[in-house]
C-alpha positions in Angstrom: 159.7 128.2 152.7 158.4 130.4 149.9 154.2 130.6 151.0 152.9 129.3 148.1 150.6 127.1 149.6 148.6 130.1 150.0 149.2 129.7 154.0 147.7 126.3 154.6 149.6 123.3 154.3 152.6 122.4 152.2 153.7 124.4 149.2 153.9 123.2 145.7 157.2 124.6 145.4 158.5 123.3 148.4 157.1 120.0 146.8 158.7 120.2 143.6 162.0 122.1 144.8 163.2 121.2 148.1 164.1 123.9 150.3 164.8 125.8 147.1 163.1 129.0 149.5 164.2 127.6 153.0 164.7 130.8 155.1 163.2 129.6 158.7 163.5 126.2 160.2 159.6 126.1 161.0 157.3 128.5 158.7 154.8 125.9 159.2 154.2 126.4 162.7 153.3 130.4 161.5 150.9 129.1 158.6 148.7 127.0 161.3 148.8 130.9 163.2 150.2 129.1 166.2 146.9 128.9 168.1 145.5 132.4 167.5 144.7 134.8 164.7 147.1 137.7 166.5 150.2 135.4 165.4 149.3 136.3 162.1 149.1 139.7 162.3 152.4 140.0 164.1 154.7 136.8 165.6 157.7 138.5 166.3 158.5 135.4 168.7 159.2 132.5 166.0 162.4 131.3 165.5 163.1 133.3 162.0 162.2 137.1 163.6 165.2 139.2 162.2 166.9 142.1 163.7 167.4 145.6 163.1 171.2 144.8 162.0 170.2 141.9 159.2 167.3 144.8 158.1 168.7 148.1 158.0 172.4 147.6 159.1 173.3 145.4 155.7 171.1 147.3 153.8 172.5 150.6 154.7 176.1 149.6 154.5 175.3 148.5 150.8 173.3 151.8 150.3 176.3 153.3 151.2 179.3 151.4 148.7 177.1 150.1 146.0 174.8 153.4 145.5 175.9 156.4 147.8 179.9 156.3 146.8 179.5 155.5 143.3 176.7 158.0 142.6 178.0 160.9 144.4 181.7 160.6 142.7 179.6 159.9 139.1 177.3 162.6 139.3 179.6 165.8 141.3 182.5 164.8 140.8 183.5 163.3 136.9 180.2 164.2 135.8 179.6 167.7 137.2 181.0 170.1 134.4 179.4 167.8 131.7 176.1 168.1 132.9 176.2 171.8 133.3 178.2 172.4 130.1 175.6 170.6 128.6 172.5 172.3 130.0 171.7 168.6 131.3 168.9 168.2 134.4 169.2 165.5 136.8 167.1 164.6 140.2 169.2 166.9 142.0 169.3 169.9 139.7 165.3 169.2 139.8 165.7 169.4 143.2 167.7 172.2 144.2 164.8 174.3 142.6 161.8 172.0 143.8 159.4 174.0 146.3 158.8 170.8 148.2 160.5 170.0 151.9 163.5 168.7 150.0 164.0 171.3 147.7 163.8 173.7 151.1 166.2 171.4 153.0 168.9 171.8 150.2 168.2 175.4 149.3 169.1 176.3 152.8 172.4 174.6 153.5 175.4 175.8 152.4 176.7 175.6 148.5 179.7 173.2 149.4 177.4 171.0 151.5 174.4 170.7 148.9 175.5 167.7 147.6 176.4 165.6 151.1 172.8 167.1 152.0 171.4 165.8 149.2 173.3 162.2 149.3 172.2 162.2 153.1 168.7 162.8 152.4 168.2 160.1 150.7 169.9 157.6 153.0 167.8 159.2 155.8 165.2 157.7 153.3 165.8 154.7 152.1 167.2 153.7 155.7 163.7 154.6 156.5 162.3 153.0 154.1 163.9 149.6 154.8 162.9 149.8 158.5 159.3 148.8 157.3 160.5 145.5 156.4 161.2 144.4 160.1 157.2 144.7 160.4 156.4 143.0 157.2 159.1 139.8 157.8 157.0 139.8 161.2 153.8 139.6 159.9 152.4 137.7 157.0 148.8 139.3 156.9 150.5 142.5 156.5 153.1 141.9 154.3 150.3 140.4 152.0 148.5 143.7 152.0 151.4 145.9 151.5 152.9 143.4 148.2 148.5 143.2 147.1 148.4 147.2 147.5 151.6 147.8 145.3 150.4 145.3 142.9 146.6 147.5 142.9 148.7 150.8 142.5 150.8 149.6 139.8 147.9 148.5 137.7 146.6 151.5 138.7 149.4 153.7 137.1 149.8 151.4 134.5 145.8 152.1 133.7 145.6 155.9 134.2 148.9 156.5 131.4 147.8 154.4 129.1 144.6 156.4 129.3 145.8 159.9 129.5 149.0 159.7 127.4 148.8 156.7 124.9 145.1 157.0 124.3 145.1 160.9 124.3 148.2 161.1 121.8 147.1 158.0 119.4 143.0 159.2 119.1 143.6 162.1 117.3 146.2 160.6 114.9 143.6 157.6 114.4 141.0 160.0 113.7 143.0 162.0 111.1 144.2 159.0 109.6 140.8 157.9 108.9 139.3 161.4 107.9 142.3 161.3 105.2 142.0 157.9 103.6 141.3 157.4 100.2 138.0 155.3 101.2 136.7 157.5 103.2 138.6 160.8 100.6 136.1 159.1 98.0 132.4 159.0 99.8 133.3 162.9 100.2 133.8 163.6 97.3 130.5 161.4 96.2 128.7 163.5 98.8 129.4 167.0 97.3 128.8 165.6 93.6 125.6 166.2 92.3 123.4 163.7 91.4 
């Protein structure tokens, strides 16, 4: 079940929804760590351990028809003379002149292939990137850090634009809007006025 309980003991929603979030026939036997802290870290021997097919084989084949296929016939092939007649940039255009180990990768294969290097790329990638969550669905200490630490970074992106591009664009029109109100128009004028 969902581990709301916070890894002890039943979990509210479990309570209130019956197995609403029922994935594994015995999650409870992990959240008691099965006699040792090291099941925690990594229990790849419970009855819910998934394999590399249910993690990366489904994902990749819907990678493939729901996001590959569509975007590569979108983007080169109905969209292609648009976006150029048009003077429009896209992640691949940015690409294809990037200085980074993609931008060198695609630079250096052929003209014709660019955009199956490009499309394969990214698989290569996001089958990559999906081949984390066989570690994560095997350990629950671990995927707590990973969900905590994207939680910390997003506040932490969230923070550092509001500071640098909200704050840093509104401050100076605040400050002009105040320097120019009438209120503030009339204790200059009072100021430079002899007495």
């Amino acid at each position: 079940t969902l581990r709301w309980g916070g890894g002890f003991g039943t979990s509210l929603i479990d309570d209130w929804w019956p197995d609403m979030f029922e994935v594994c026939p015995d999650m409870h036997a992990v959240d008691v760590f099965q006699g040792s802290l090291w099941h925690l870290l990594w229990s790849p021997e419970h009855d819910c351990r998934g394999t590399v097919t249910e993690f990366m084989g489904y994902a990749s084949l819907f990678w493939i028809f729901f996001w590959g296929l569509p975007y590569a016939l979108i983007m080169f092939c109905c969209l292609a003379g648009y976006i150029e007649r048009n003077g429009k940039k896209n992640l691949y255009m940015h690409t294809l002149t990037s200085k980074n180990l993609m931008g060198r990768v695609l630079h250096a294969a052929p003209e014709k292939l660019k955009p199956l290097v490009y499309m394969l790329s990214h698989f290569v990638m996001t089958s990559l990137g999906t081949s984390i969550s066989i570690v994560l669905w095997n350990s629950f200490i671990l995927n707590t850090l990973y969900v905590s630490g994207i939680a910390l970074v997003a506040v932490h992106n969230a923070s550092k634009y509001m500071f640098r591009y909200v704050a840093a664009k509104e401050i100076p029109r605040e400050i002009d809007r105040i320097a120019h109100s009438e209120d503030n128009l009339g204790a200059y004028q009072r100021v430079g006025e002899a007495p």
